[in-house]
N, C-alpha and C positions, 0 to 999 in steps of 0.2 A: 771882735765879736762878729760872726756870721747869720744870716739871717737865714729861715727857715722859709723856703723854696718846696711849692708843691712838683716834684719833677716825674714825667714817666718812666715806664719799666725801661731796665735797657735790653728787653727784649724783641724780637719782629715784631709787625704787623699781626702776623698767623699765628705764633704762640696761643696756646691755649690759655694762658691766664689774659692775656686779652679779651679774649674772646668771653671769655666767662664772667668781666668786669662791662663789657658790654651790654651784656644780656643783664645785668640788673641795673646799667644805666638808664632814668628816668622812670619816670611813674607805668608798672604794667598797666594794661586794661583790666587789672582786676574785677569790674563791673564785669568782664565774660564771663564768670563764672558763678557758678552754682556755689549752694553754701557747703555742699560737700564738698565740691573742688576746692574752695577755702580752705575747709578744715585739714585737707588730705595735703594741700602747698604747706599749711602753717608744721605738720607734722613731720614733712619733706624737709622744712628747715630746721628740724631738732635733727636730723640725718637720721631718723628712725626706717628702717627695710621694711619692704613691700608686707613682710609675714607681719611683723610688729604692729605695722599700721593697721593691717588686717585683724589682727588681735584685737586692738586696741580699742576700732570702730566697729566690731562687732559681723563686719561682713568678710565676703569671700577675698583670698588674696588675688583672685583674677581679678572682681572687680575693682581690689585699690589700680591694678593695674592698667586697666582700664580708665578711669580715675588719673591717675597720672599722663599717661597719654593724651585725656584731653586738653589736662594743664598746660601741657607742652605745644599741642597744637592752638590752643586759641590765646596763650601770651605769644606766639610768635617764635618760642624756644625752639634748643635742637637734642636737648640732653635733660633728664632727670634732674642732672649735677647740676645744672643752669637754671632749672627750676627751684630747687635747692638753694642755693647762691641766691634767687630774688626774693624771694620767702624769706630768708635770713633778714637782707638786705629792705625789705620793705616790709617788714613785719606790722608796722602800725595798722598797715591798709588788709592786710590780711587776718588777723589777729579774730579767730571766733568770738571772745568776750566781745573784745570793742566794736566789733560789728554790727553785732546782737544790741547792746548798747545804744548803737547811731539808730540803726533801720528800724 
């Protein structure tokens, strides 16, 4: 019987699913953001598009995009996709209900 081994990709350094396994390694600074940039990250992790999101919250699709952008710059990210992937990945901390809820 063999035993169950956490082992890494057998891919580079540089690969992109690295790199996108990085970017939601550890807790973001969630606290950077605003409760719309919450809401806009949590929505990002359902992989809903800019127009959708923009539907969905009632504003202009520039400003989800705008909106997203900030996401990216104050987690620290380099990609939408990366912001996406920590949103997925750290949903508890982002989560609009359970936010609303704590604060």
């Amino acid at each position: 019987m063999s035993t169950a081994t956490t082992t890494q990709p057998a891919c580079s350094a540089a690969c992109s699913c690295r790199i996108i396994l990085r970017a939601a390694d550890g807790a973001p600074p969630i606290k950077e953001l605003t409760d719309r940039e919450r809401e806009v990250l949590a929505l990002l992790g359902g992989g809903m598009a800019n127009r959708a999101l923009a539907r969905r919250l009632g504003i202009a699709e520039r400003t989800v995009k705008a909106h997203v952008a900030h996401i990216i710059e104050k987690l620290g990210l380099n990609t939408r996709l990366e912001a996406a992937v920590v949103a997925a990945v750290h949903h508890g901390l982002i989560c609009p209900e359970r936010h609303s809820a704590v604060g």
